[in-house]
PDB file as gemmi writes it, atoms N, CA and C in Angstrom:
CRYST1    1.000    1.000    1.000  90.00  90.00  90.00 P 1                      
ATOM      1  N   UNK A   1     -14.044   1.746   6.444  1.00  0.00           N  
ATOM      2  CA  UNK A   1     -12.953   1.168   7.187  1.00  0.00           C  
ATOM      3  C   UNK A   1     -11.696   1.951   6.889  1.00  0.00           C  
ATOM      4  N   UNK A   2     -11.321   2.199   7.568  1.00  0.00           N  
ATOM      5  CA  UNK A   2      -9.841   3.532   7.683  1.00  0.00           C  
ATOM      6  C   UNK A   2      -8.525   2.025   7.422  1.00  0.00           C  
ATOM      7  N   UNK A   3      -8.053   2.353   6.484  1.00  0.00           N  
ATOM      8  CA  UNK A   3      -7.026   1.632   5.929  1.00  0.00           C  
ATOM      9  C   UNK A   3      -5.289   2.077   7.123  1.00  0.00           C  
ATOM     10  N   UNK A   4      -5.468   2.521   7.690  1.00  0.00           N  
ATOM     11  CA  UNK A   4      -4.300   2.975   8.727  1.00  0.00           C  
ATOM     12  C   UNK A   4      -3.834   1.840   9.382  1.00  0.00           C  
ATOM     13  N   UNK A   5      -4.897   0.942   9.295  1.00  0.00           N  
ATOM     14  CA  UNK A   5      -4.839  -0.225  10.480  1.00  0.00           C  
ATOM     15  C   UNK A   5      -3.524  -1.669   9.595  1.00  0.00           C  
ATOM     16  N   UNK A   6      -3.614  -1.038   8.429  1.00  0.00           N  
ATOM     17  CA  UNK A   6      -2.587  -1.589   7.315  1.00  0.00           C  
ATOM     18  C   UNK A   6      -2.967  -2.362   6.246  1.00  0.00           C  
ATOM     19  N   UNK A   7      -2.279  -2.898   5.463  1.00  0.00           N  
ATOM     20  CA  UNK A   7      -2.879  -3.511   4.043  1.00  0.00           C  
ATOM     21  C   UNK A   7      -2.947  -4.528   4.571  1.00  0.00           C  
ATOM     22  N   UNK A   8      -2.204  -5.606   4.871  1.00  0.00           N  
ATOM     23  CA  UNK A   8      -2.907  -7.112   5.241  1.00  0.00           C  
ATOM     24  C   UNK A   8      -4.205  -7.126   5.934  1.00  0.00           C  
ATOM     25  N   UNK A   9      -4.177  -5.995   7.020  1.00  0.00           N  
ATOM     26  CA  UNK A   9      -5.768  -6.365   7.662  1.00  0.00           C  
ATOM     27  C   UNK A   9      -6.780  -5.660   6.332  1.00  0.00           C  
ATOM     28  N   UNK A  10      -6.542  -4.702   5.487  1.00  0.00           N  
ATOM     29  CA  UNK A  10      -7.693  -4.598   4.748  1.00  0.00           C  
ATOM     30  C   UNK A  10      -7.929  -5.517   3.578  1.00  0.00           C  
ATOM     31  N   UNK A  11      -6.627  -5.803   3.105  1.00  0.00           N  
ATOM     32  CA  UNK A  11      -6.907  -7.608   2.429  1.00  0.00           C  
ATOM     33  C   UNK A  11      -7.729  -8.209   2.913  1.00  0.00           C  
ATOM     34  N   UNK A  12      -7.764  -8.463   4.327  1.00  0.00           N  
ATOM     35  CA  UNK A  12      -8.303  -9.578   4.757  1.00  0.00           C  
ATOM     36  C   UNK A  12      -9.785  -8.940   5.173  1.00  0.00           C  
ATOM     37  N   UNK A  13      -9.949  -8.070   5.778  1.00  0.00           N  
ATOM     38  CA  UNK A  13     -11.086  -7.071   5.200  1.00  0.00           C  
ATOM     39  C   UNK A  13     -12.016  -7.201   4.187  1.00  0.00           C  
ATOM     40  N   UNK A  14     -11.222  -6.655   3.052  1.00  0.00           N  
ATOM     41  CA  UNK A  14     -11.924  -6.861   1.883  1.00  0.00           C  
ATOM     42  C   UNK A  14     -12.515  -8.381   1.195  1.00  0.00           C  
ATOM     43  N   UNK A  15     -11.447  -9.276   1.252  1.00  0.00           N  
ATOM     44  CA  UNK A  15     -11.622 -10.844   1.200  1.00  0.00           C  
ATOM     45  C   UNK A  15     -12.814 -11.395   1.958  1.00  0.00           C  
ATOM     46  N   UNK A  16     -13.207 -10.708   3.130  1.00  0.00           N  
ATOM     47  CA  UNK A  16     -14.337 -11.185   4.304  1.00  0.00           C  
ATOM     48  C   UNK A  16     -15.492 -10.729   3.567  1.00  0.00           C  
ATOM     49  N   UNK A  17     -15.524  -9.286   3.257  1.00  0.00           N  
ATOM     50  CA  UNK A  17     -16.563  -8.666   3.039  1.00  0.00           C  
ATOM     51  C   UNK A  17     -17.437  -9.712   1.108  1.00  0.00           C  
ATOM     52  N   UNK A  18     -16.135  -9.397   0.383  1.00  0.00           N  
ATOM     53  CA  UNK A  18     -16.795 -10.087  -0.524  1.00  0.00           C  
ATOM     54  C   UNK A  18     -16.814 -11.767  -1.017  1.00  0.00           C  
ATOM     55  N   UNK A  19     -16.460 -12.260  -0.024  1.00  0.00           N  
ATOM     56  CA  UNK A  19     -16.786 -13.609   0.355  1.00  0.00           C  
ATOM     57  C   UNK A  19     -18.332 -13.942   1.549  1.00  0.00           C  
ATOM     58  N   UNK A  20     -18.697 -12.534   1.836  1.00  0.00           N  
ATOM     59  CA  UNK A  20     -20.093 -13.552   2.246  1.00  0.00           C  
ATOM     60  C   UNK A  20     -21.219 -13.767   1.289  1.00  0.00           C  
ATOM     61  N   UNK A  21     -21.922 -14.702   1.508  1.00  0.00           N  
ATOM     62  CA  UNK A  21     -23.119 -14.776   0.968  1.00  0.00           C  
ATOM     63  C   UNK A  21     -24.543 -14.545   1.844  1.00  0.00           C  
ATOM     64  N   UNK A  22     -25.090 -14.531   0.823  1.00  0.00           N  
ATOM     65  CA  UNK A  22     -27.073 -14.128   0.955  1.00  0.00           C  
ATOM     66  C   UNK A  22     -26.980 -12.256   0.945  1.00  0.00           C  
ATOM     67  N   UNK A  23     -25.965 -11.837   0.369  1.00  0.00           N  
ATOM     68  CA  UNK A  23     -25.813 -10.536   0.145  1.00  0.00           C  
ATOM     69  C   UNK A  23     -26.193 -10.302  -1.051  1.00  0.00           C  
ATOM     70  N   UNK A  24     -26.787  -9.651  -1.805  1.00  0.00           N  
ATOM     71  CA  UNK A  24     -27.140  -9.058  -3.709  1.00  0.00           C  
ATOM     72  C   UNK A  24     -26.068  -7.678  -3.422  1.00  0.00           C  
ATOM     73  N   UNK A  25     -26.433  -6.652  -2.827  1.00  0.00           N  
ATOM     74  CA  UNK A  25     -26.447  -5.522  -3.036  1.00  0.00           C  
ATOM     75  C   UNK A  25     -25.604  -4.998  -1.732  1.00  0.00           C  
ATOM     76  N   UNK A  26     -24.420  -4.256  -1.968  1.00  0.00           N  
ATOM     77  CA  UNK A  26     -23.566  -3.609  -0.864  1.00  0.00           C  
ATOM     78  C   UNK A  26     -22.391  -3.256  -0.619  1.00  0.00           C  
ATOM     79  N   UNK A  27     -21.647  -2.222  -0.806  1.00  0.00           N  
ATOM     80  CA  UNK A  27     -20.688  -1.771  -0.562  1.00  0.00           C  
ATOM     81  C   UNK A  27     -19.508  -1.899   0.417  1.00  0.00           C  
ATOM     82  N   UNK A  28     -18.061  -1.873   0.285  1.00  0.00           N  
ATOM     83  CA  UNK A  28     -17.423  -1.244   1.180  1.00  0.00           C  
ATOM     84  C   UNK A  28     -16.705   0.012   0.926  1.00  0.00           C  
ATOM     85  N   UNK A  29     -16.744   1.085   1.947  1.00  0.00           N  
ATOM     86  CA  UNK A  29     -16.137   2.217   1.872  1.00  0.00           C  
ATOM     87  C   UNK A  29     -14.663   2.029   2.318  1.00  0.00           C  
ATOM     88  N   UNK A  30     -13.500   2.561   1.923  1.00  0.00           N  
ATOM     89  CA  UNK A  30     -12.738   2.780   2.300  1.00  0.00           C  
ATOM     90  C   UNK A  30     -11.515   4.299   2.120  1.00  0.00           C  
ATOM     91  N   UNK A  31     -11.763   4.626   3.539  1.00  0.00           N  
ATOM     92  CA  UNK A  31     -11.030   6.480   3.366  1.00  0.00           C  
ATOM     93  C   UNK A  31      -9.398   6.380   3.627  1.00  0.00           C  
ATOM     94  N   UNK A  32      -8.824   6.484   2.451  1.00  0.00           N  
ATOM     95  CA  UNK A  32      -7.410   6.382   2.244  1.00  0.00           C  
ATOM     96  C   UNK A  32      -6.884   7.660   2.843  1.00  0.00           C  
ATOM     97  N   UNK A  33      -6.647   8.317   4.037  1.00  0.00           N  
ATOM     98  CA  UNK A  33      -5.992   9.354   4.115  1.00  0.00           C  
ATOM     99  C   UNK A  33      -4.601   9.534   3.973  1.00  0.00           C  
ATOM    100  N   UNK A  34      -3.966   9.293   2.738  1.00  0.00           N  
ATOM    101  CA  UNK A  34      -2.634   9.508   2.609  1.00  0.00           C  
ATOM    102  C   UNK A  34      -1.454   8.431   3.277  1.00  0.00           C  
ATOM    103  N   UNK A  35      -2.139   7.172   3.202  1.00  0.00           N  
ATOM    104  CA  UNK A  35      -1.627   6.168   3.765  1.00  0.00           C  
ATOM    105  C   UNK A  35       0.138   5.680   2.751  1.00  0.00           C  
ATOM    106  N   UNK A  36       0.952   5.240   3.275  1.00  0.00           N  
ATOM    107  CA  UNK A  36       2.210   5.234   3.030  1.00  0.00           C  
ATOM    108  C   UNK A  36       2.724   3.927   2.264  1.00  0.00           C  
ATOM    109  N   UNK A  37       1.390   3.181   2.372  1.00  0.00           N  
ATOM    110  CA  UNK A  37       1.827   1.648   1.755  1.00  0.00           C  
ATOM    111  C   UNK A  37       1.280   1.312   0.915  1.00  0.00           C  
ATOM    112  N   UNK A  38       0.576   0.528   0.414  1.00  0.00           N  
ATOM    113  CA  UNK A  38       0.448  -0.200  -1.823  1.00  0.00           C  
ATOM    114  C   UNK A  38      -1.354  -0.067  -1.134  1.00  0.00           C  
ATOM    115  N   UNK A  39      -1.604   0.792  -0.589  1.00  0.00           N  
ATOM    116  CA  UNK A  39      -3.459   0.425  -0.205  1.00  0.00           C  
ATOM    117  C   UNK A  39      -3.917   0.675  -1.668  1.00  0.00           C  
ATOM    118  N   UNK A  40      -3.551   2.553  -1.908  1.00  0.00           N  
ATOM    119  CA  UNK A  40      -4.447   2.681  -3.307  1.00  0.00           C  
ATOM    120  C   UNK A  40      -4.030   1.679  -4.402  1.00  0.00           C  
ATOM    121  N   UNK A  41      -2.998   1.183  -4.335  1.00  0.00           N  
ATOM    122  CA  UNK A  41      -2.859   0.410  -5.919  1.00  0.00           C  
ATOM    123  C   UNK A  41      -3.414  -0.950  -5.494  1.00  0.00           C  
ATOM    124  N   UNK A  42      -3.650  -1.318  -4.319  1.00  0.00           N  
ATOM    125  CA  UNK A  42      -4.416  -2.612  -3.986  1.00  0.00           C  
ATOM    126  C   UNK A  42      -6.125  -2.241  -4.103  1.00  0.00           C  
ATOM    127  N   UNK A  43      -6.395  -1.421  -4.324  1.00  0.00           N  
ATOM    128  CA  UNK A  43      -8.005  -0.847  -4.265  1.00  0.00           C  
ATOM    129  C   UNK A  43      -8.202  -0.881  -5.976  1.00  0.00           C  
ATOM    130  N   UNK A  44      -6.813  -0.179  -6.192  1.00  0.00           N  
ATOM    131  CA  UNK A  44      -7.187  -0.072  -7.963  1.00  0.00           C  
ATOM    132  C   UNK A  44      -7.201  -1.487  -8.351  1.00  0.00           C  
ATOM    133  N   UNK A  45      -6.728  -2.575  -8.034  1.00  0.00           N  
ATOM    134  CA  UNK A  45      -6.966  -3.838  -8.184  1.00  0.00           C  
ATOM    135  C   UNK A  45      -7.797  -5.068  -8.089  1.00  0.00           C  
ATOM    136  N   UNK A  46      -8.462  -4.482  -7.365  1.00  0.00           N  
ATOM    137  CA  UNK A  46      -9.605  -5.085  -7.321  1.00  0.00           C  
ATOM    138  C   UNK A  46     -11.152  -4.819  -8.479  1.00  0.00           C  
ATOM    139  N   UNK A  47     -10.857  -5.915  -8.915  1.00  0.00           N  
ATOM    140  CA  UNK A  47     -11.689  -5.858 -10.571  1.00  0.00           C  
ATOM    141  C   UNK A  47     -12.837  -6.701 -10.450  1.00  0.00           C  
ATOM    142  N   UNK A  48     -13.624  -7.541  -9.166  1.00  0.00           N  
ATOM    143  CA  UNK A  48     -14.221  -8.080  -9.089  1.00  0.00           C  
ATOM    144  C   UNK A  48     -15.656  -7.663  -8.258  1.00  0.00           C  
ATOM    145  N   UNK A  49     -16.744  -8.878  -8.530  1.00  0.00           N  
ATOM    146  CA  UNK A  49     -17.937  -8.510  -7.776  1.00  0.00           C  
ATOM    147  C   UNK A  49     -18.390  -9.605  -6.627  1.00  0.00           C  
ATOM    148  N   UNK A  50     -18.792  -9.385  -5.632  1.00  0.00           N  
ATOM    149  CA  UNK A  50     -19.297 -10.257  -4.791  1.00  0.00           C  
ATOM    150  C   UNK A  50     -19.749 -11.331  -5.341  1.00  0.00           C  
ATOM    151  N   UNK A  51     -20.288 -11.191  -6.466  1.00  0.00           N  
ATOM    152  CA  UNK A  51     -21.097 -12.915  -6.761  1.00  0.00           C  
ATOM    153  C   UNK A  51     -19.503 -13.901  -7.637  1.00  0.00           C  
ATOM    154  N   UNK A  52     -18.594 -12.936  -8.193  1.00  0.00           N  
ATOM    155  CA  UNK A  52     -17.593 -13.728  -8.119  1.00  0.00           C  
ATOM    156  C   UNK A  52     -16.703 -14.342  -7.150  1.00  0.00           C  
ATOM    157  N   UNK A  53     -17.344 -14.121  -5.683  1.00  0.00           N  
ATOM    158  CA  UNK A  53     -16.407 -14.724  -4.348  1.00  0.00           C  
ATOM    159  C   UNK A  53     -17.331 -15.902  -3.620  1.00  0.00           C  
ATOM    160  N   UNK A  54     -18.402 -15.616  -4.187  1.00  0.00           N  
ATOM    161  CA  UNK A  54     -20.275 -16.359  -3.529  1.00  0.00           C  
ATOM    162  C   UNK A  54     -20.108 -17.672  -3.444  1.00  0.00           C  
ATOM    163  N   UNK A  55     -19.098 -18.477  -4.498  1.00  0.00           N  
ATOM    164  CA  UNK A  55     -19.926 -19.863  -4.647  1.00  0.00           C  
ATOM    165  C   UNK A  55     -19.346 -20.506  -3.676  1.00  0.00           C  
TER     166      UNK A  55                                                      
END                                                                             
């Protein structure tokens, strides 16, 4: 997912992705091309795993 589209939508992005369940195993990619707003330090922040968003 190309982060261009801005940080709130990849918040909310990211929040979707590791809030579903019946998932074990799966990634999201995201290609920062030199984006202008807090994306990388919001990526470095994220310290968690899907089964901590599951219950």
């Amino acid at each position: 997912m190309p982060p261009s589209i801005g940080l709130v939508f990849l918040r909310q992005a990211v929040a979707s992705a590791l809030g579903q369940t019946g998932f074990d195993d799966f990634e999201v990619l995201v290609v920062d091309d030199c984006s202008d707003d807090a994306t990388w330090s919001y990526l470095q922040s994220i310290e968690c795993t899907p089964a901590d968003h599951a219950q």
